[in-house]
C-alpha positions in Angstrom: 128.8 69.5 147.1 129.0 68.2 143.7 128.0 70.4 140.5 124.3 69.2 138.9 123.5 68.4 135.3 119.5 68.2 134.8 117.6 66.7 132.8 114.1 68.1 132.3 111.5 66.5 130.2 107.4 66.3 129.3 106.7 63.0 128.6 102.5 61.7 128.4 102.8 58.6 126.2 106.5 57.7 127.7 108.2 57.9 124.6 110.1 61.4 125.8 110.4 59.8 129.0 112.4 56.7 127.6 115.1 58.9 125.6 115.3 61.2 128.8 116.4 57.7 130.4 119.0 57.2 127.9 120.8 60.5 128.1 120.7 59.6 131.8 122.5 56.2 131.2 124.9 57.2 128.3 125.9 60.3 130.3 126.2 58.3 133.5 129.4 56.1 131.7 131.7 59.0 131.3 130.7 62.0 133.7 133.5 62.2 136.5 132.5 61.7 140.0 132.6 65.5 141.1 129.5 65.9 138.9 125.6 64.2 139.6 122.6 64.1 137.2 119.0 64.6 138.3 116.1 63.6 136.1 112.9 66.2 136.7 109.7 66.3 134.9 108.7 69.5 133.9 105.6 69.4 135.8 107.7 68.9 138.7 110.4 71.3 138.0 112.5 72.9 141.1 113.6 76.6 140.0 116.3 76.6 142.2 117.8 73.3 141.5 117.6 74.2 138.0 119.3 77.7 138.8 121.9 76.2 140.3 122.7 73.5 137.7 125.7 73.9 135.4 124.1 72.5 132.2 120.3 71.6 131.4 119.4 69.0 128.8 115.3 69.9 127.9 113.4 66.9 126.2 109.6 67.3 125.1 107.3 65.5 122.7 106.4 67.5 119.1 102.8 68.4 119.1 102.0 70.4 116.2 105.3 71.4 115.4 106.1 72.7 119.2 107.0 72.1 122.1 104.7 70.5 124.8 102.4 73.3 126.8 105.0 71.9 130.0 107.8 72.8 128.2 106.4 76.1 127.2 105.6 76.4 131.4 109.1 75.8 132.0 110.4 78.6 129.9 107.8 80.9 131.3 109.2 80.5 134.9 112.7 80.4 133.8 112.3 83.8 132.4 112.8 86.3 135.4 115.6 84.4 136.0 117.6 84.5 132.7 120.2 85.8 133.7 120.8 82.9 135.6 120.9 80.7 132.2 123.2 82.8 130.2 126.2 80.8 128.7 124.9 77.7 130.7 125.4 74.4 127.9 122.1 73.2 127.3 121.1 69.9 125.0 117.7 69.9 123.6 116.1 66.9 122.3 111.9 65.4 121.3 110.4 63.0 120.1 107.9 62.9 117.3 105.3 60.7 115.2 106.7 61.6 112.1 107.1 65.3 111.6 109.7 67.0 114.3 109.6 70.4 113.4 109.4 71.2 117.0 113.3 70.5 117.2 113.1 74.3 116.2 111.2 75.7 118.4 113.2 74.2 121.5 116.3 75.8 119.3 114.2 79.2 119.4 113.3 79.0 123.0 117.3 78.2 124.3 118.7 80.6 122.4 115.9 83.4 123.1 116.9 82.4 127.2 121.2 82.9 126.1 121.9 79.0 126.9 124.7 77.7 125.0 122.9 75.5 122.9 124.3 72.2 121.2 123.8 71.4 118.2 122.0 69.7 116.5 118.4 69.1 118.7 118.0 65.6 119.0 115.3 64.5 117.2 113.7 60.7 117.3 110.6 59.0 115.7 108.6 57.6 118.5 110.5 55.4 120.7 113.1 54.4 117.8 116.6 55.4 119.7 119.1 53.8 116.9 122.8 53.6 117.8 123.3 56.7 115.8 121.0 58.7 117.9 122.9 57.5 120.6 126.2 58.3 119.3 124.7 62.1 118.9 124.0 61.9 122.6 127.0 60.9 123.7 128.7 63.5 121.1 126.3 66.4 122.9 127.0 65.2 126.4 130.2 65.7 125.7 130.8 69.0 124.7 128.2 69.7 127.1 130.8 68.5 130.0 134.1 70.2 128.3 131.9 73.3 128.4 131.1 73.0 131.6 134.9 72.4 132.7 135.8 74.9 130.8 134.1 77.0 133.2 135.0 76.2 136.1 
């Protein structure tokens, strides 16, 4: 059975849902074959996949400098299990109309749960994924997979 990255999101006006998409694709050119990605919307979350997964990437959009009430859900459920989460690599990222404070409260809510977090949260204006954003991505997918390794 191979070993599961996931990628959990919020998305209402697709923006969220779009750079979820490209984390998919990027991380889909380099990740060796022993290794699968599954995309899950947070309102469709599966604890168990998700406590079996070896890394977690969360995306959600910024409303008023937070993350989206899903999100929040998804750390609320998540909780019991934390031991489950501790040391696991995790990658968060939102999307924003101009402000993106929220980036910090994803930090917060990682860290409170003992992931691994990489750094920096990715943080992009609306829909507007520029090659440098992408370059990020592919710099946090990777030492999300060396961490991973690392453990095995």
């Amino acid at each position: 059975m191979k070993k599961k990255f996931i990628i959990l999101y919020y998305s209402k006006d697709g923006n969220t849902h779009q750079l979820a998409k490209r984390f998919w694709d990027i991380f889909r050119e380099f990740i060796p074959n022993r290794y699968e990605i599954e995309m899950m919307k947070a309102q469709e979350m599966n604890i168990e996949s998700l406590r079996a997964s070896i890394g977690i990437i969360v995306g959600s959009p910024d409303y008023y400098s937070y993350v989206a009430g899903q999100i929040k859900i998804f750390f609320d459920e998540i909780l019991e299990y934390k031991k489950n989460f501790k040391g696991k690599p995790a990658i968060g990222f939102i999307t924003h109309g101009g402000g993106g404070d929220a980036a910090n409260s994803l930090q917060d809510l990682l860290s409170y749960l003992k992931f691994d977090v990489i750094k920096p949260i990715i943080s992009v204006k609306e829909d507007n994924i520029t090659s440098k954003i992408e370059s990020q991505i592919q710099k946090s997918l990777m030492k999300m997979l060396k961490i991973a390794e690392d453990s095995d």
